[in-house]
N, C-alpha and C positions, 0 to 999 in steps of 0.2 A: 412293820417289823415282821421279821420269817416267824413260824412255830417252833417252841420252844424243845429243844430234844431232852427226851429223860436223861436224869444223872443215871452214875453206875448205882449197880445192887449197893450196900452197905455192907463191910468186909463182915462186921456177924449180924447174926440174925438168920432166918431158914430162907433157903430159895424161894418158898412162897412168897416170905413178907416179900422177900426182893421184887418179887415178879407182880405183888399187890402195890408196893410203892411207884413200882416201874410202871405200870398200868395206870396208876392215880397221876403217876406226875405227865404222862404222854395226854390222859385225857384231857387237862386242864390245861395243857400247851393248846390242844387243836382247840378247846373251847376259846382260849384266849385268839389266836388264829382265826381261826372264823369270826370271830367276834370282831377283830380288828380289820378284816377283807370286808365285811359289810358295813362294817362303819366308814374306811372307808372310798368303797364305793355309792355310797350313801351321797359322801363328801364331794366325791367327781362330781355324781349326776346333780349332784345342787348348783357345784361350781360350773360346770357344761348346760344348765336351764339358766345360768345367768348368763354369761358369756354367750351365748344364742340370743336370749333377749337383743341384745348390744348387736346381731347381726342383720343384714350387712350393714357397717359402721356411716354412720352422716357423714359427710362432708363439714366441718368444724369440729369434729370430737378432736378431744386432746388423748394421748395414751405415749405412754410410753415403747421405744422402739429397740430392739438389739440391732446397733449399727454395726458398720465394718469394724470395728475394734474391740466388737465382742461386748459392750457393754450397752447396757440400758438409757438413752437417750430419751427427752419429752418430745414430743412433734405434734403439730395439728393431721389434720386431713383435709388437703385442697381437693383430690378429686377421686374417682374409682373406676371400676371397670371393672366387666366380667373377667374370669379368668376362665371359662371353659363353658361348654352350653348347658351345663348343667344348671338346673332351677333350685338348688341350696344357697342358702343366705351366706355359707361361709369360703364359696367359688366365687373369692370378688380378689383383686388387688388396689392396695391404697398408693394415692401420689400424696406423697408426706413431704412437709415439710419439717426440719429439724428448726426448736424454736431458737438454739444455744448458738446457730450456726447462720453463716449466710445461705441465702436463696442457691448460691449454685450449686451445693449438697442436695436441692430436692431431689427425690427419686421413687419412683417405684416398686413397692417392696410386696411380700407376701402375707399373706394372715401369721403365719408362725410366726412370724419380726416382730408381733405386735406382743405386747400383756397386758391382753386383755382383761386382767385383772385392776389395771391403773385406770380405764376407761374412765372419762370424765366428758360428759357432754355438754354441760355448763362452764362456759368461760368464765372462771373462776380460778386460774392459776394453779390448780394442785399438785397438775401434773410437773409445770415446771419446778414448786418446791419441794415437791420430790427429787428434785434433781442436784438441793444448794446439797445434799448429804453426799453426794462424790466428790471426792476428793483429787487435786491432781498435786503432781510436781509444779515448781516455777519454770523448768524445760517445757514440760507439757504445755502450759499455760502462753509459753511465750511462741512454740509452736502453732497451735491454736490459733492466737492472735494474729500472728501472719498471715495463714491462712484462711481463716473463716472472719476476717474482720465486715462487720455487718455493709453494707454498700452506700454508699451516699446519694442523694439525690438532692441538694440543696435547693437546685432553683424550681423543684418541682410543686403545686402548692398540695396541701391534703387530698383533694377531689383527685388531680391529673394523679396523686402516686396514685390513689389506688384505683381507676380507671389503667392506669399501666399496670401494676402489679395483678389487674384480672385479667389482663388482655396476652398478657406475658407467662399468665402463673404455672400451667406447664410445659417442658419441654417438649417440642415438637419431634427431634431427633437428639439420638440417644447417645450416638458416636458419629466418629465423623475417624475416614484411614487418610494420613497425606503423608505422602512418603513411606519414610520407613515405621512412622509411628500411626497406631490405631490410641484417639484420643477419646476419653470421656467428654463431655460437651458438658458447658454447666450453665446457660439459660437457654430462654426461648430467641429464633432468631424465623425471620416474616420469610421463609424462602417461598416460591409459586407452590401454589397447593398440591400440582401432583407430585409434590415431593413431602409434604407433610407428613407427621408419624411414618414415616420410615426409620427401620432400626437405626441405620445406617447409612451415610452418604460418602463416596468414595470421589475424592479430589483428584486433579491433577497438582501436581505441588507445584508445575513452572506458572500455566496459565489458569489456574485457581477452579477451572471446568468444575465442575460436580458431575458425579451421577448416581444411579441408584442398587446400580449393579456394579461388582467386582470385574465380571468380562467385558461388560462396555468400556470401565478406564481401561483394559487391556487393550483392548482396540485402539481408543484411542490416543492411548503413548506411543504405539506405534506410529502413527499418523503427526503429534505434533513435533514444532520443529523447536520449540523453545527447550532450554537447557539452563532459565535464567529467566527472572523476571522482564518483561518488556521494560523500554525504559533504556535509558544513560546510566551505566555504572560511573557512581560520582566520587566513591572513597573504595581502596582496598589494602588492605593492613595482613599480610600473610594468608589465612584461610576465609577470612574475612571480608564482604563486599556488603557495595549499600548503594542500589538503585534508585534512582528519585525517575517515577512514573507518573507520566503528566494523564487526570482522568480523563482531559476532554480530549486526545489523542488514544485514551487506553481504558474508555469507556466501560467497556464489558470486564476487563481485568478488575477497575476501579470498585463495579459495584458487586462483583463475585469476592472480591476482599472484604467489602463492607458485610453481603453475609457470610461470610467466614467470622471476620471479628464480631458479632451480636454474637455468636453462642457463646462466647468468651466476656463479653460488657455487658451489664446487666443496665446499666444507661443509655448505652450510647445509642441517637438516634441515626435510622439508617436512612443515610442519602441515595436515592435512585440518579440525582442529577448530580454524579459528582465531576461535572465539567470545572467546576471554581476549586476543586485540591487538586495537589502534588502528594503525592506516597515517596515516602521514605522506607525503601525496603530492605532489612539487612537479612544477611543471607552468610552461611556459612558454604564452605566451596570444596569441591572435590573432584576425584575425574569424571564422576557422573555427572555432574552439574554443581549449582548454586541451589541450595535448599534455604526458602526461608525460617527466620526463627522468631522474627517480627517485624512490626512497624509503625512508625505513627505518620499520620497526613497532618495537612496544615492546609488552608484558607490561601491560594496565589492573593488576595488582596483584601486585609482585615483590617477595617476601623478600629478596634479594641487594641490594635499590634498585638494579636496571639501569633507565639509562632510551632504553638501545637495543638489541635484539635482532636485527636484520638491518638491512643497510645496502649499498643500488644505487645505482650512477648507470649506466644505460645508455651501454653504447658509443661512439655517436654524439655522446653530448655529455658524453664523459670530458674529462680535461684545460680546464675550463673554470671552476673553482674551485666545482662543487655541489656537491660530498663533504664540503668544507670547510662549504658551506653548511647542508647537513643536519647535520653535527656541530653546528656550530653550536646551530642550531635547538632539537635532543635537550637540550641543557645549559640551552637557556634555558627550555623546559618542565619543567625540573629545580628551575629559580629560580621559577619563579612554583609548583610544587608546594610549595617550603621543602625539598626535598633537594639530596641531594649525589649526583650520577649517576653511573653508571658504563657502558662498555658491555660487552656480553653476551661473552663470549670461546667460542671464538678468532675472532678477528680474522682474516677473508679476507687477501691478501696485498696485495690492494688498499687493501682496507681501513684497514689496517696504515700504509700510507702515508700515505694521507688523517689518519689522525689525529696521525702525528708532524708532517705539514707543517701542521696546525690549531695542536697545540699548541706546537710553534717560534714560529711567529707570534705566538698568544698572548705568550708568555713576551715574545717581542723587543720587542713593543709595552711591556709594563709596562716591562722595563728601560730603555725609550726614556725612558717619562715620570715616571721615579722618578729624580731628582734626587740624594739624599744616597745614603750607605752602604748595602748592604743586603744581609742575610743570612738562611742557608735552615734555621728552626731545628727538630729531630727533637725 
């Protein structure tokens, strides 16, 4: 609280009293003032010897985080790192994980992100019920859901997740530019070491190239001659195309998609030999070229009959009904094979979605235009 200011004089009474009340009341302001400044700074320096105690933070504390939405989030701490040469406990940054959230929110953050006053070092849950008292809308919640739905690993058993989950736990690069869009990345994906922990890795969008500098892809768009994914354009519908690229003909394309799709699957394991899939590459089309926006591969020859084994839609052009579309697509190269398809499990978390909101539609369409009774028989 500020120091209290004197009231006016009292309309009677003599100047003096005024100037003796005035006097008495200023003093007992600044006494109260000071008295309130050293209390508390009293109050900091106790709260700043605790919050130091706590520095730099382990590797498992729990605390709570101020995320992008301005609000206070629980998270662990998977890893840290210096933030400057300086030798202070509190020049460190944390890779948190959010606990509310999937793993492709982890991220990076600063000591201010943290509140440090929720520190909890003991795995004992406080921090997350600290968290059941926010409240959201059912929008919020149903947003949420879409996007941070936790990832599935079903056929993994306890030991392999979390053998993967250390080996994986943080991202190596941080963004990634293809095309016109520079993307967040949200797992870890095996690329060759000297390109690890770099901010940044800059694609080419025809033949999926990487590099690590902005002027090297300048160079080399110049130089390449694609304007399209390799490969047989197999369907195109207006602005719309979909390349099917065979890997043991398109090798280096094959496995430069494959790490492209890891920063995006937090399952999917990545084939160096992808001579035995076909890619399926859709791609929106312009005078510049064919930009992809996804794609899934599939097994040339599967005992199980899967007729999809991985399945993208980039980022940028989530939420626009192409998941739906490449499902699609998988089934109906199922029909012109004369099989019955299935796809490859487990199913991303994304994934997952895409294909219950495929086959709801499905379903609702037939019930729309089936007339009579009709029943589902085992």
């Amino acid at each position: 609280m500020g120091s209290m200011e004197a009231s006016t004089a009292p309309e009677n009474g003599t100047a003096a009293a005024a100037a003796g009340a005035s006097t008495a009341c200023n003093g007992a302001g600044a006494a109260a003032s000071n008295g309130g400044g050293v209390e508390r700074r009293l109050r900091s320096s106790a709260a700043s010897a605790s919050w130091a105690s706590h520095l730099p933070l382990e590797v498992g504390t729990r605390v709570m985080c101020r995320w992008r939405d301005q609000k206070l989030h629980p998270v662990k701490v998977i890893e840290r790192r210096k933030s400057s040469t300086s030798s202070s406990p509190a020049d460190y940054e944390y890779y948190v994980h959010y606990t509310e959230f999937n793993r492709r929110l982890d991220e990076w953050v600063k000591l201010e992100q943290l509140d440090l006053e929720t520190v909890e070092t003991d795995v004992d849950e406080k921090v997350e019920d600290k968290a059941t008292s926010l409240k959201m809308t059912r929008h919020q919640k149903r947003k949420i859901d879409e996007t941070h739905v936790e990832q599935g690993h079903e056929e993994l058993d306890a030991a392999s997740l979390r053998e993967h989950e250390e080996f994986t736990k943080v991202k190596n690069i941080a963004k990634i530019e293809l095309g016109r869009y520079e993307i967040d990345t949200w797992y870890f994906s095996p690329f060759p070491p000297e390109y690890n922990d770099s901010p940044k890795l800059f694609f080419c969008e025809f033949c999926l190239n990487f590099m690590k500098r902005k002027e090297q892809l300048q160079r080399h768009m110049k130089k390449c001659d694609l304007k399209h994914p390799p490969g047989d354009e197999i369907y195109r519908s207006g602005t719309l195309s979909m390349f099917e690229v065979d890997g043991k003909k398109n090798k280096v394309y094959g496995q430069n998609l494959c790490y492209l799709a890891k920063l995006f699957l937090d399952h999917k394991t990545l084939y160096y030999d992808v001579d035995l899939f076909l890619f399926y590459v859709l791609c929106e089309c312009d005078d510049r070229g064919c930009h992809m926006v996804g794609y899934f591969s599939k097994e040339k020859h599967s005992e199980e009959s899967y007729n999809l084994a991985c399945i993208l839609t980039l980022p940028p052009y989530q939420r626009k009904g192409y998941g739906k579309f490449l499902i699609a697509f998988s089934y109906e190269l199922s029909k012109k094979e004369g099989k019955v398809g299935t796809p490859e499990r487990p199913l991303s978390d994304l994934g997952l979605l895409s294909y219950r909101g495929y086959w709801t539609r499905v379903l609702l369409e037939i019930l729309k235009k089936h007339k009579s009774n009709i029943s589902i028989k085992v």
